[in-house]
C-alpha positions as CSV (number, residue, x, y, z in Angstrom):
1,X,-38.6,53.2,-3.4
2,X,-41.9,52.2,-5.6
3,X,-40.9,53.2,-8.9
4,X,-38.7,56.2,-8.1
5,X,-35.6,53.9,-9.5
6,X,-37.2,54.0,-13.1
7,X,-37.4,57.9,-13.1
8,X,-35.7,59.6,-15.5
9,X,-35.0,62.6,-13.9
10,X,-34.1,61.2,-10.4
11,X,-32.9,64.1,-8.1
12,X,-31.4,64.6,-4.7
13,X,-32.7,67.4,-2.7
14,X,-30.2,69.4,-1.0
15,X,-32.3,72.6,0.0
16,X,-35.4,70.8,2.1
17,X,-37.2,71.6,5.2
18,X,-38.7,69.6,8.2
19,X,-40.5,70.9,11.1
20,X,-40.2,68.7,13.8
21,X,-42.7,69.2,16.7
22,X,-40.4,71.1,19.2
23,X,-39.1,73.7,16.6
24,X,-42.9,74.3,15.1
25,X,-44.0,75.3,19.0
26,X,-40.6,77.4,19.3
27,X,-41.3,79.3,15.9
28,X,-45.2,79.6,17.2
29,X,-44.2,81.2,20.7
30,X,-41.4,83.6,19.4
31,X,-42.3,84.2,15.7
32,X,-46.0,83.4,15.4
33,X,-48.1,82.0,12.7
34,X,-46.0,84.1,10.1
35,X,-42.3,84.4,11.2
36,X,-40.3,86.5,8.3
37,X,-43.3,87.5,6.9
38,X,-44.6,84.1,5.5
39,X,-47.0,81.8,7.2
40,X,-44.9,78.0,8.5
41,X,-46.1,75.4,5.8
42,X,-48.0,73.0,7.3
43,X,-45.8,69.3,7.3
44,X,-45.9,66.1,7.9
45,X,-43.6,63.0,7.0
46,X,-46.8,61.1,5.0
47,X,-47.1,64.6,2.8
48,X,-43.3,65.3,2.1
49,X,-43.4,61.2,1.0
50,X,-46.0,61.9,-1.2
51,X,-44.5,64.7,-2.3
52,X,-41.4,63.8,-3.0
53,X,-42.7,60.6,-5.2
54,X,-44.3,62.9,-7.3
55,X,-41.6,65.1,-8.2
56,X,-39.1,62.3,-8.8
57,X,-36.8,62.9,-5.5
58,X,-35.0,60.1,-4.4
59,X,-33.7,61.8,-1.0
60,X,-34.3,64.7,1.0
61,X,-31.4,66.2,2.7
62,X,-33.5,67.7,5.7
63,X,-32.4,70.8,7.6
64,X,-34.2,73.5,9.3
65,X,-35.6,76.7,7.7
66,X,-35.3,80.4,9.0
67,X,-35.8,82.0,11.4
68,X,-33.6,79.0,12.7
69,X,-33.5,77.8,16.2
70,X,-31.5,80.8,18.7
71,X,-34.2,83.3,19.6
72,X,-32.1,84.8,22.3
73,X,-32.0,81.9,25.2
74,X,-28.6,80.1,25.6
75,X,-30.1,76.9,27.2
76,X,-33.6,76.6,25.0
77,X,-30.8,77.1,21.9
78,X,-28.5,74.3,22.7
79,X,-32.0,72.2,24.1
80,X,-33.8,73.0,20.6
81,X,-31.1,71.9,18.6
82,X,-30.3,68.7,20.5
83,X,-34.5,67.5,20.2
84,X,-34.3,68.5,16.0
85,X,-31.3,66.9,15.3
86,X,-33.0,63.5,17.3
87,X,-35.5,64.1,15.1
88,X,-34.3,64.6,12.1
89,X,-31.8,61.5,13.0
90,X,-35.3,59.4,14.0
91,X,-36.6,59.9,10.6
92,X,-33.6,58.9,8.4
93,X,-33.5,56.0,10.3
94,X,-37.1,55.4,9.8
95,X,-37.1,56.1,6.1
96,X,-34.1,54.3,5.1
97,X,-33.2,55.3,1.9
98,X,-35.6,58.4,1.5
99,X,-34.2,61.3,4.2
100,X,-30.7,62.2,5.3
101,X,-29.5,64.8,7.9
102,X,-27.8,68.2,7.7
103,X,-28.1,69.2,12.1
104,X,-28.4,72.6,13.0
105,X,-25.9,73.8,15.8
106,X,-26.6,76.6,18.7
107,X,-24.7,79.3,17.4
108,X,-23.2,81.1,18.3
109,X,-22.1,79.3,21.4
110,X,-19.1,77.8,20.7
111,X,-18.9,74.9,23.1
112,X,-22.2,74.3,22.8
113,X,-21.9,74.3,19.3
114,X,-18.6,71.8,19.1
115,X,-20.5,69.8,21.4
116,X,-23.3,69.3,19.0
117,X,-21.2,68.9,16.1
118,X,-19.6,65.8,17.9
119,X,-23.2,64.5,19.0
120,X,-24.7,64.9,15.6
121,X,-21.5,63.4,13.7
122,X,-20.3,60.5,16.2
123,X,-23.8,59.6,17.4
124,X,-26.6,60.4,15.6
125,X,-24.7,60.4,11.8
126,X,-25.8,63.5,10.6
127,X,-25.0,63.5,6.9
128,X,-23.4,67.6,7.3
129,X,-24.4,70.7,9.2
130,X,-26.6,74.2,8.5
131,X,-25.6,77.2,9.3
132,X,-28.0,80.5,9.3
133,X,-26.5,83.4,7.6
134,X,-26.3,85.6,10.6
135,X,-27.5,84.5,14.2
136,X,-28.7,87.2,16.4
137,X,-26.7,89.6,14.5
138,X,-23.2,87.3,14.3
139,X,-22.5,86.6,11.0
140,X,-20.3,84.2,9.8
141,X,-16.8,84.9,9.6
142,X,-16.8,86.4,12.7
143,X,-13.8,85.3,15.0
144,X,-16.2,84.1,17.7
145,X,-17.1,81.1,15.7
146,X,-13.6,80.2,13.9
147,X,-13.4,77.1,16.8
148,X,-16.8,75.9,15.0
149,X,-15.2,76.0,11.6
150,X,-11.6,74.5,13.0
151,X,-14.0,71.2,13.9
152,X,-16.3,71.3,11.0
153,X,-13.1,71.5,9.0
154,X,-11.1,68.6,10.9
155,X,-14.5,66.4,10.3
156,X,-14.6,67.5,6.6
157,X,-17.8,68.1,6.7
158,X,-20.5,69.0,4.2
159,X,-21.9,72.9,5.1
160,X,-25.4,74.5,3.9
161,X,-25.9,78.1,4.5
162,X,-29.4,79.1,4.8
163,X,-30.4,82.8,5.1
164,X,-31.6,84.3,7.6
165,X,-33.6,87.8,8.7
166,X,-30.8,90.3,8.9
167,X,-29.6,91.6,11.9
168,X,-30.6,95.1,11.0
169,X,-32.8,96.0,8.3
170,X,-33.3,100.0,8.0
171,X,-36.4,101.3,8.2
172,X,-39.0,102.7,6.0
173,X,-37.8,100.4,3.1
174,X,-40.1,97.9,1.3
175,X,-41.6,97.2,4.4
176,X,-44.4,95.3,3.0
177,X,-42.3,92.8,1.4
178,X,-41.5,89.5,3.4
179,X,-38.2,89.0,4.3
180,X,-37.7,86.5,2.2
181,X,-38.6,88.1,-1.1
182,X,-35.2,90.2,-0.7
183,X,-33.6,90.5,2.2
184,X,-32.7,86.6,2.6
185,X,-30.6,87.4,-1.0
186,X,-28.5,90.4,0.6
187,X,-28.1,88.4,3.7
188,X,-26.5,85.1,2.2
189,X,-24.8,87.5,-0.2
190,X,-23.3,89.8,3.0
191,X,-22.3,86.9,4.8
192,X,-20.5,85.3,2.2
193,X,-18.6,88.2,1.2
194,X,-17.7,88.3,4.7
195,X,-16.1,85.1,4.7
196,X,-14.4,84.9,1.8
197,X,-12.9,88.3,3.5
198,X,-12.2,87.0,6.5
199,X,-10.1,84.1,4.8
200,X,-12.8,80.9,6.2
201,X,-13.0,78.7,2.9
202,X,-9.0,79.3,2.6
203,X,-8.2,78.7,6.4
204,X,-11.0,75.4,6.6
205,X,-10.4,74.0,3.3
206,X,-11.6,70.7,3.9
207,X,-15.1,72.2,4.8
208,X,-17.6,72.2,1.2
209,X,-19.7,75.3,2.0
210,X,-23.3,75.3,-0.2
211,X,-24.9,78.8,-0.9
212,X,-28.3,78.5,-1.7
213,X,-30.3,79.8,-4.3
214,X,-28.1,80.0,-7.1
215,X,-25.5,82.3,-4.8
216,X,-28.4,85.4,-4.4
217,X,-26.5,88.5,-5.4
218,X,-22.8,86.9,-5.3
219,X,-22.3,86.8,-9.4
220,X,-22.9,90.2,-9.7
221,X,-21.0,91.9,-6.6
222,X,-17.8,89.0,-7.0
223,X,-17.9,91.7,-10.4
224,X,-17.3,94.7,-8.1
225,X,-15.3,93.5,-5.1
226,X,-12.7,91.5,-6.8
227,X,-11.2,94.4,-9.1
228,X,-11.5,97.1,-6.2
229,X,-9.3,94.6,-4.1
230,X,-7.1,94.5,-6.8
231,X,-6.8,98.2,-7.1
232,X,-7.6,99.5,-3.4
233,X,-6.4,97.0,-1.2
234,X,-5.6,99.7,1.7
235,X,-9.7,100.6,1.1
236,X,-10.6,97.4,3.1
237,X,-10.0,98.3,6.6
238,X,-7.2,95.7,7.6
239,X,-10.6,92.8,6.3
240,X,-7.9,91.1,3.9
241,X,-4.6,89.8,4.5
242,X,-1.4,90.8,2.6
243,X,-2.1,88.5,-0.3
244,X,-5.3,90.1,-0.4
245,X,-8.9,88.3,-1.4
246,X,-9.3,85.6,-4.7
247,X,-13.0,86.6,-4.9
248,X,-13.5,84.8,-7.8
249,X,-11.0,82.1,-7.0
250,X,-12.9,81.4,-3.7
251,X,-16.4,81.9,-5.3
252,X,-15.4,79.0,-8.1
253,X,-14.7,76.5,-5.5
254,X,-17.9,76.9,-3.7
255,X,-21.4,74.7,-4.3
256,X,-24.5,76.7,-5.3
257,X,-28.1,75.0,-4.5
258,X,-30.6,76.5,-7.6
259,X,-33.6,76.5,-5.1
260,X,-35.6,79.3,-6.0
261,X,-36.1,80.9,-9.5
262,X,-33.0,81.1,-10.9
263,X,-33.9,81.5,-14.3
264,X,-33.2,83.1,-16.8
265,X,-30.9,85.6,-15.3
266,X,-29.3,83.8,-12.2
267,X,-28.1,81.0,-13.5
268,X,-26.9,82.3,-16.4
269,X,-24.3,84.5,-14.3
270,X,-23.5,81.5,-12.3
271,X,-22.6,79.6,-15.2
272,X,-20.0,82.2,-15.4
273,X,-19.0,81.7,-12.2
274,X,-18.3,78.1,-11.5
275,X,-18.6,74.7,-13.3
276,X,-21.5,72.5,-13.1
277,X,-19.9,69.7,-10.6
278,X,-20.8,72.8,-8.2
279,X,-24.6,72.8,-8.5
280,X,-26.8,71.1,-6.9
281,X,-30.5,70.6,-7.0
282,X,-33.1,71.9,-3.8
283,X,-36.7,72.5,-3.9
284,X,-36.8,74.3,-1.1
285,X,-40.6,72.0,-0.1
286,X,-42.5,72.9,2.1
287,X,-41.9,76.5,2.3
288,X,-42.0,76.2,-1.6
289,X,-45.5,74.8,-2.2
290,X,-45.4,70.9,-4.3
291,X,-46.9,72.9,-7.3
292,X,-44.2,75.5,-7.2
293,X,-41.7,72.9,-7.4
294,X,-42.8,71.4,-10.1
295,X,-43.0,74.6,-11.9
296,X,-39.4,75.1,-11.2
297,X,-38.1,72.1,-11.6
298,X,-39.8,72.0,-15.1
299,X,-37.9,75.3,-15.9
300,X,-34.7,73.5,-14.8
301,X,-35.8,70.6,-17.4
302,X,-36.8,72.4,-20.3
303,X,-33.9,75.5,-20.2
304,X,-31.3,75.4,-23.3
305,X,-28.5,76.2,-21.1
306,X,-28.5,72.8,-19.7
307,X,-27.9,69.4,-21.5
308,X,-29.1,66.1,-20.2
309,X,-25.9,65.4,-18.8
310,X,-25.6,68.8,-17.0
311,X,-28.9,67.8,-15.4
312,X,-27.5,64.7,-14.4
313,X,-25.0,66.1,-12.6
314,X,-26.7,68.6,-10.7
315,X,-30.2,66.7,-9.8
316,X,-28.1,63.4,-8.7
317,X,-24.2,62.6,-9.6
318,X,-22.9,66.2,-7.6
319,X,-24.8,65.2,-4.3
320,X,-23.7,61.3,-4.7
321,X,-19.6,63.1,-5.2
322,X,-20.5,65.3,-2.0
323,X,-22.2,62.7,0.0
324,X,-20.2,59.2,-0.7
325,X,-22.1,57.8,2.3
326,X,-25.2,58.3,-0.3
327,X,-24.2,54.3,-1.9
328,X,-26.8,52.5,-4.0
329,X,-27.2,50.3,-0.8
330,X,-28.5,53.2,1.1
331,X,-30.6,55.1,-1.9
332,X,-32.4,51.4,-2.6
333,X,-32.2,49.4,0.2
């Protein structure tokens, strides 16, 4: 660890990339050299080290990026994920100390999916799970993958949502914009909604979902959903059950990642949402270049709606309470 112990502002990363071999030819041969509109950061394990020294992170909780690994082939999705999670698993135990694990599954085949879940938890001791947003137009929430959730929730098991391209986007609408600039913010925020409508943090309670960048649009619209609900419950199409939706309820026991620029606005919204043991820290490197994650993470430093101890909690104590198997033993060894 060098002298990442005497940082001040230690942090653990919970929104962080790799690009293992197999899924950087996958993205080439279906996506490109710019999949979603942005070009795949270049990577390697020496330059996230390096990088990750010099913005005072003691772990990387690595997971894979959009467009995520199902491209429309059964078998090449359950082979893909099998050869990432080896090699995120390879690396952990490579680095010990520096990287944990959060596999990616083949969704949204759900044998193959439970299978992997099993492999990645019993075998290679993945740390939690990712989940895309929506996979080839199935969002989540969708019946189909409620098996998924019943062994996610039976393992207790940590859950990232990442977003994902949406499975429609109309057309003639900011179409020079990358997906990610806006559409990656309705899609986490549509696929949430979704599941909170379709009852999954109330029916898999023992699953702690993370929404990343500071919950996208979820602040705002929790503002418009929740009273309607309340008012116009026959509105909803048979979505909610007879008790209806706790929007806010559900919302407030969710974790929010702050990758991104969440400032001034976002997080002040959030705040309003949730406490802070439900933040936690993400750069979001590579896809975020090193000097962009510095810039944010100084914003994160330096912003009066945070004390020291707030920062605490959310660059290092909140991960360490949502990933116990994070001991001093295995952050210095």
């Amino acid at each position: 660890m060098g002298n990442m112990s005497q940082h001040n502002k230690l942090k653990i990363d919970l929104h962080v990339h790799y690009l293992p071999w197999a899924y950087r030819e996958t993205l080439l041969k279906h996506g490109g050299k710019n999949p979603d509109g942005f070009p795949t950061p270049s990577w390697s394990m020496e330059t996230h080290l390096e990088a990750m020294d010099r913005l005072g992170i003691a772990v990387s909780m690595l997971s894979l990026s959009s467009p995520h690994i199902n491209f429309g082939d059964k078998n090449a999705t359950k082979a893909l994920a099998r050869e990432a999670n080896e090699d995120g698993a390879e690396l952990v135990k490579k680095y010990p100390g520096r990287f944990g694990l959060l596999a990616s599954l083949p969704l949204p085949d759900m044998e193959d999916s439970i299978m992997e879940i099993r492999y990645a938890a019993d075998v290679l001791h993945a740390d939690g799970f990712t989940l895309p947003t929506n996979t080839q137009g199935i969002y989540l929430g969708n019946p189909c993958l409620d098996p998924i959730f019943e062994e996610l929730n039976k393992r207790k098991s940590v859950v990232t949502l990442h977003p994902n391209k949406p499975g429609c986007i109309p057309d003639g609408v900011a179409e020079g914009l990358p997906v990610p600039m806006m559409e990656f913010f309705f899609d986490t925020t549509r696929t949430v909604i979704n599941m909170i409508l379709k009852g999954i943090p109330n029916r898999f309670p023992e699953i702690k979902f993370i929404i990343p960048h500071a919950g996208a649009f979820l602040p705002i619209l929790a503002d418009r959903i929740a009273p309607a609900i309340k008012m116009m419950p026959l509105s909803f199409g048979g979505q909610i059950g007879k008790d209806g939706a706790d929007i806010y309820g559900t919302l407030k026991g969710l974790y929010y990642d702050l990758a991104g620029a969440c400032l001034p606005r976002q997080l002040a919204n959030l705040v309003q949402i949730t406490d802070i043991d439900h933040f936690v820290y993400g750069s979001d490197y590579p896809y975020t270049p090193e000097p962009a994650c510095r810039m944010l993470a100084d914003a994160l430093d330096k912003t009066e709606m945070l004390t020291e101890e707030k920062r605490r909690r959310i660059y290092f104590k909140n991960a360490l309470c949502l990933f116990p198997g994070l001991t001093a033993e295995r952050l210095f060894p």
